[in-house]
ZADO-1210 file (C-alpha; in nm, 4 decimals, padded with zeros to 6 digits):
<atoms>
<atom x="-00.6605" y="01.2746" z="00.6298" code="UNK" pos="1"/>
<atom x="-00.9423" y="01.1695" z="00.3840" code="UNK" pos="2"/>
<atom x="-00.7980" y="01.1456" z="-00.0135" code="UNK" pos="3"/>
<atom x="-01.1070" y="01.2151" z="-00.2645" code="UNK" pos="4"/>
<atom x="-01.1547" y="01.1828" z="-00.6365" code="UNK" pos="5"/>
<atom x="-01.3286" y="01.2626" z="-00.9646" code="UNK" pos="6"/>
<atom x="-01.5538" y="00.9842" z="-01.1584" code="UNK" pos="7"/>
<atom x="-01.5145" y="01.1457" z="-01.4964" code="UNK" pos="8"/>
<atom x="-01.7597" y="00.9213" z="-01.6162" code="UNK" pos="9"/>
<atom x="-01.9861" y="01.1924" z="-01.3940" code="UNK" pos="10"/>
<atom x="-01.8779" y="01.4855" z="-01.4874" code="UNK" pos="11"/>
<atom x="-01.9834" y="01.6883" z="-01.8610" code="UNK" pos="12"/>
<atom x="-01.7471" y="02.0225" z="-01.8489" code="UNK" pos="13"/>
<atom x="-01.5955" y="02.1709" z="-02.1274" code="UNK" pos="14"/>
<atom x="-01.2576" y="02.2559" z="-02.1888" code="UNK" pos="15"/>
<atom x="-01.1340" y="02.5860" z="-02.0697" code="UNK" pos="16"/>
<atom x="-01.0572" y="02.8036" z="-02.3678" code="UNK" pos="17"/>
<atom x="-00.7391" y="02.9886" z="-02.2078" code="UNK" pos="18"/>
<atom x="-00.5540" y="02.6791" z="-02.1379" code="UNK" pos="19"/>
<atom x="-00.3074" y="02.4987" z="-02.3025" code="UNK" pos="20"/>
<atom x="-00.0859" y="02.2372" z="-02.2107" code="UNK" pos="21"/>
<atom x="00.2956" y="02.2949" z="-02.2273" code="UNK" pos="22"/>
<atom x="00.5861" y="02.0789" z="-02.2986" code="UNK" pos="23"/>
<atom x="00.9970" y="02.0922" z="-02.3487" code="UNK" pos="24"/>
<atom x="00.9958" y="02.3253" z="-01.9934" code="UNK" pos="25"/>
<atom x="01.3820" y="02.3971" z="-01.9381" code="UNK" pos="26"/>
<atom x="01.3464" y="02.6855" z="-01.6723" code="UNK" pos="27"/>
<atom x="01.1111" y="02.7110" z="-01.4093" code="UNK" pos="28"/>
<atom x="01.1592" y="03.1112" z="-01.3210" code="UNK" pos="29"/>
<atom x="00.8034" y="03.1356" z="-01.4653" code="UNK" pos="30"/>
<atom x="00.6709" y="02.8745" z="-01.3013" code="UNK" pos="31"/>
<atom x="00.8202" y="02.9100" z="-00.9455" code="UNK" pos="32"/>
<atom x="00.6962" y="03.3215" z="-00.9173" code="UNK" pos="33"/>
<atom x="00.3379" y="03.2185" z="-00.9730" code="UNK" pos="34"/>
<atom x="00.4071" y="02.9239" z="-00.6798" code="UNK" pos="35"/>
<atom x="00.5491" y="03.1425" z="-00.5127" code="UNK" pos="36"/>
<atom x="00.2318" y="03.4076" z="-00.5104" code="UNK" pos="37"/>
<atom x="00.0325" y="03.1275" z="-00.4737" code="UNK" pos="38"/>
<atom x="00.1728" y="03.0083" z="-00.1406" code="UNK" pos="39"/>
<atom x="00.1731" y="03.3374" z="-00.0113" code="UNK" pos="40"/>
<atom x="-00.1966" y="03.3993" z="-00.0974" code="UNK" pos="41"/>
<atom x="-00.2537" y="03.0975" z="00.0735" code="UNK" pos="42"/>
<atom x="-00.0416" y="03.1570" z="00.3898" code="UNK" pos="43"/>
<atom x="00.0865" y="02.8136" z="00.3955" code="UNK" pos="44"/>
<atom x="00.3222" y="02.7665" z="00.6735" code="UNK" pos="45"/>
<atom x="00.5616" y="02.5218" z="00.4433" code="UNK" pos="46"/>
<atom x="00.5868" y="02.3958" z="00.0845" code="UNK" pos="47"/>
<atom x="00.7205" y="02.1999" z="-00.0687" code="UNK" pos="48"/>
<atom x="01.0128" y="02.2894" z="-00.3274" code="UNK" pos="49"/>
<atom x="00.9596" y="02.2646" z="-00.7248" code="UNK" pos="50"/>
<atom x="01.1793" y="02.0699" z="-00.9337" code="UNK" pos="51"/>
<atom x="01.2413" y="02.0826" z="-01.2615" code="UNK" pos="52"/>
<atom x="01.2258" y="01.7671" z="-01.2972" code="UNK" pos="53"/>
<atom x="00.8881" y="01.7288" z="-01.2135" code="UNK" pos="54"/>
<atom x="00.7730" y="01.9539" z="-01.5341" code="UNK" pos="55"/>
<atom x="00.9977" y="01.7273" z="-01.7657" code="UNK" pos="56"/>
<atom x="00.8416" y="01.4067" z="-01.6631" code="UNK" pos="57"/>
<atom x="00.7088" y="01.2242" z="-01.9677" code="UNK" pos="58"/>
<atom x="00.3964" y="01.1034" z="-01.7822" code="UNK" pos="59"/>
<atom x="00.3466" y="01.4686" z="-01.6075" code="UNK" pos="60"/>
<atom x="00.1214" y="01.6976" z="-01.7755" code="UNK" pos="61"/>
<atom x="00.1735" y="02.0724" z="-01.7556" code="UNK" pos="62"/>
<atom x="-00.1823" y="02.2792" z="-01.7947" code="UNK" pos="63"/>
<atom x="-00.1515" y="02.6462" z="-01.7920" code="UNK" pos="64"/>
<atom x="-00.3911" y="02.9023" z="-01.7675" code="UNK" pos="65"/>
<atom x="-00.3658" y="03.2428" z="-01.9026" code="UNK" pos="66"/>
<atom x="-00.5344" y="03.6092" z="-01.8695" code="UNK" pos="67"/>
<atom x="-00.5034" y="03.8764" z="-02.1528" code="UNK" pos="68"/>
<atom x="-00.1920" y="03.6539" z="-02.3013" code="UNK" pos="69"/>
<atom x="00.0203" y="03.6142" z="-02.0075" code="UNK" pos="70"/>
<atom x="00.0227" y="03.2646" z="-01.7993" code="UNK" pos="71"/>
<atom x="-00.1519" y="03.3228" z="-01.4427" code="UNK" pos="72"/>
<atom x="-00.2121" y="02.9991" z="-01.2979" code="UNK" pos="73"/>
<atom x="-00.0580" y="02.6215" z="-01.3768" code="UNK" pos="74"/>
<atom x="-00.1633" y="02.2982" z="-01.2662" code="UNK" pos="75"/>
<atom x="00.0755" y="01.9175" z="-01.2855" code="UNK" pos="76"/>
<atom x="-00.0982" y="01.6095" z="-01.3549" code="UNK" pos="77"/>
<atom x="00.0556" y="01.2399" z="-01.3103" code="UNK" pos="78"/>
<atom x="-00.0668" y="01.0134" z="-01.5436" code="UNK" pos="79"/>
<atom x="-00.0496" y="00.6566" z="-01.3985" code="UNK" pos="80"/>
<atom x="-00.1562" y="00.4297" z="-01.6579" code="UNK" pos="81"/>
<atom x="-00.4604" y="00.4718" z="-01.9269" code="UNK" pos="82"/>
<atom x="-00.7383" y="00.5501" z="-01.6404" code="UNK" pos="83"/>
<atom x="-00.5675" y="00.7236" z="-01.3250" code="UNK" pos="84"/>
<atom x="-00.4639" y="01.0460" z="-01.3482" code="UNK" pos="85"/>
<atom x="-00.3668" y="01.2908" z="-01.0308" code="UNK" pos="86"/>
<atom x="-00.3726" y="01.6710" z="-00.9932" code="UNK" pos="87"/>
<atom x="-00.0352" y="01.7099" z="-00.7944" code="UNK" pos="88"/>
<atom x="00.0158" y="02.0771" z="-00.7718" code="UNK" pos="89"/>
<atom x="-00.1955" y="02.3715" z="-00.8583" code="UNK" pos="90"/>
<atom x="-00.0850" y="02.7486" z="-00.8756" code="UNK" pos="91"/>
<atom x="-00.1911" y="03.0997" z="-00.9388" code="UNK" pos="92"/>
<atom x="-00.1129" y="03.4453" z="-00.9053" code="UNK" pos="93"/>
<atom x="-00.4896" y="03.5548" z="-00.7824" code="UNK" pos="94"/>
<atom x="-00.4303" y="03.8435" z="-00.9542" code="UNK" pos="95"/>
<atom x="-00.7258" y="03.8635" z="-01.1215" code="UNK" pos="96"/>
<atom x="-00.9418" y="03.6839" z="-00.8136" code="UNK" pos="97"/>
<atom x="-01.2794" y="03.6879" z="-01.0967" code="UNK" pos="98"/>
<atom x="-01.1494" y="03.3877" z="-01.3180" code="UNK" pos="99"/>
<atom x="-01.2116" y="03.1889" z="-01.0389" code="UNK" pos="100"/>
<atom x="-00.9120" y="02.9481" z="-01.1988" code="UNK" pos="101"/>
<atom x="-00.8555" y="02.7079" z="-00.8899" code="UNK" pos="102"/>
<atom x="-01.2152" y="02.5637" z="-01.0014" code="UNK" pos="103"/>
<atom x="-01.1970" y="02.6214" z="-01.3798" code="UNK" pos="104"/>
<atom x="-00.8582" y="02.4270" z="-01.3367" code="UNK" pos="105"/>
<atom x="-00.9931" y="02.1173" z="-01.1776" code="UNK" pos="106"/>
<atom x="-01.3432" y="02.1561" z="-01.4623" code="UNK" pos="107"/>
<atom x="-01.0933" y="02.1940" z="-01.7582" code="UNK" pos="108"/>
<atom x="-00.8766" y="01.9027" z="-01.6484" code="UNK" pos="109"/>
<atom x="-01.1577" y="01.6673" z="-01.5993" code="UNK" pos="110"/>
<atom x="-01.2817" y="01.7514" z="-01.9586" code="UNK" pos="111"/>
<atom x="-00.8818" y="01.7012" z="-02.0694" code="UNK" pos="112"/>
<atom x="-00.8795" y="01.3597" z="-01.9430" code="UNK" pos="113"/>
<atom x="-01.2358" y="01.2814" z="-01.9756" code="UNK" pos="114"/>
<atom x="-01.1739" y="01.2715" z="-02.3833" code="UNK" pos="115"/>
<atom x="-00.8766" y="01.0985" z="-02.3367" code="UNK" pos="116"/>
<atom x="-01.0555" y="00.8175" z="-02.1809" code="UNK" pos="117"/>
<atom x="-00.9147" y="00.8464" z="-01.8280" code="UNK" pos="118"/>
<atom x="-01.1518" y="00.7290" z="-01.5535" code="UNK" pos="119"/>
<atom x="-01.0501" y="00.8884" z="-01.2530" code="UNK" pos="120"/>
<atom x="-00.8834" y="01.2050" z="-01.1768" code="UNK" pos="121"/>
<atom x="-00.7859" y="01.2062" z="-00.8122" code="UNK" pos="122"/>
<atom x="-00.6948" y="01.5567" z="-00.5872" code="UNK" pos="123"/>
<atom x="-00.5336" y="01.4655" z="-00.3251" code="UNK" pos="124"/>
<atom x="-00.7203" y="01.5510" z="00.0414" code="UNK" pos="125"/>
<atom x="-01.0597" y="01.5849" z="00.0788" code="UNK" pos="126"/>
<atom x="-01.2097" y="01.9400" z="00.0429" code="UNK" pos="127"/>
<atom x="-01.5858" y="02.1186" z="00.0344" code="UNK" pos="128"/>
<atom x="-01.4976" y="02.2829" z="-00.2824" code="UNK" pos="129"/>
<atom x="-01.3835" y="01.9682" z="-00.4506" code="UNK" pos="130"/>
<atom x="-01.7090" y="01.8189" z="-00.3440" code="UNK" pos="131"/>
<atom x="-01.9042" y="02.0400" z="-00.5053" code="UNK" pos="132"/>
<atom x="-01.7390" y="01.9471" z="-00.8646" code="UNK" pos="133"/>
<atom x="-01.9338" y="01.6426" z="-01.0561" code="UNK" pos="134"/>
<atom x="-01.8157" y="01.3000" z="-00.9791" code="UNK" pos="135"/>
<atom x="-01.6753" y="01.3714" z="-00.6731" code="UNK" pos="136"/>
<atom x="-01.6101" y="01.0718" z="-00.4593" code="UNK" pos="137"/>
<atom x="-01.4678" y="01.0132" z="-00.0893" code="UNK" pos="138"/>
<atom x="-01.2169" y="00.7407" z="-00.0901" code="UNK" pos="139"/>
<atom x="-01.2513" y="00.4912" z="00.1977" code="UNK" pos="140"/>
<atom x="-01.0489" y="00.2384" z="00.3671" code="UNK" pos="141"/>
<atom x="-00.8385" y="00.0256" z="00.1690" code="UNK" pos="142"/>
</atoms>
């Protein structure tokens, strides 16, 4: 499995303006249906489990995405220290396949972080649409 990442340094997108970043999560109902939709849409044969934990962590970021007012989509970010940061989990209903969110996401995040002086925002495996985002780097042997 090849691991890539984002050079923010490389990349000039702007902020999506039907995102906002939440905090103070205590239920995950929300959450969990548009996972849910998402996995399905996806036909993934297993998945991992949410945990609420995850969207109270202090050094997790919670982006969400909406259309016409209602949250669609949601994406977690680990921040490591003051230059790593890591898309862990993405989600969205596809309801509304036109806003195109899984790249608007990863575009809006890098402009996030980008401003907050972060470095690198990594995805997880290699893919051809992450490629085709700006800064894109293939990670190599260690």
């Amino acid at each position: 499995m090849n691991f890539c990442r984002l050079d923010l340094s490389k990349t000039f997108y702007k902020e999506y303006p039907e995102a906002s970043r939440l905090t103070g999560i205590t239920d995950l109902a929300q959450f969990e249906e548009i996972y849910k939709k998402y996995c399905r849409h996806k036909k993934f044969d297993s998945v991992m489990p949410l945990f609420l934990s995850q969207f109270q962590d202090p050094a997790n970021d919670l982006h969400v995405y909406y259309d016409q007012d209602q949250i669609v989509a949601w994406s977690l970010c680990h921040r490591y220290d003051g230059a790593n940061v890591e898309s862990l989990q993405f989600a969205w209903d596809y309801k509304n396949p036109r806003l195109k969110l899984g790249r608007r996401s990863l575009k809006h995040e890098c402009a996030y972080y980008k401003q907050l002086g972060y470095q690198y925002l990594y995805l997880g495996e290699a893919a051809n649409y992450k490629a085709e985002l700006d800064g894109y780097e293939l990670l190599g042997e260690i």
